[in-house]
C-alpha positions, 0 to 999 in steps of 0.5 A: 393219493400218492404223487410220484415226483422227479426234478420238481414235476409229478409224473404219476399219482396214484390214488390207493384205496383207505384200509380200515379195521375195526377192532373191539378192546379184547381184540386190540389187547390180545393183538398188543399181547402177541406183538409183546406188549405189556399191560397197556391203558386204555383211554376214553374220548374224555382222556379217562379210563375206558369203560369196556363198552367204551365206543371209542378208545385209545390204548397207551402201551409200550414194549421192553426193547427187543434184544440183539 
């Protein structure tokens, strides 16, 4: 939901649908690959390394900074 307020009142609010995507390990390292990133970890539910079957996972990257 999102509330438009002006001098401490809510004149609008309105309610925007949830976007959910859904990706599998592979799939989420070739997108941190394209965007630049380096080789990321990927974390278990439990905080250790992900098995590649893994359920839930997190993934811990980072990315050199971009040049001007």
């Amino acid at each position: 939901m999102k509330e438009v307020i002006r001098d401490g009142a809510i004149v609008q609010e309105v309610e925007r649908p949830w976007l959910l995507r859904w990706y599998s390990q592979p799939q989420f390292r070739r997108l941190l690959h394209e965007a630049g990133f380096g080789s990321p970890r990927v974390l278990g539910e439990d905080g250790n390394p992900a098995h590649d079957d893994a359920p839930a996972f997190v993934f811990i990257a980072s990315r050199p900074p971009v040049s001007a």
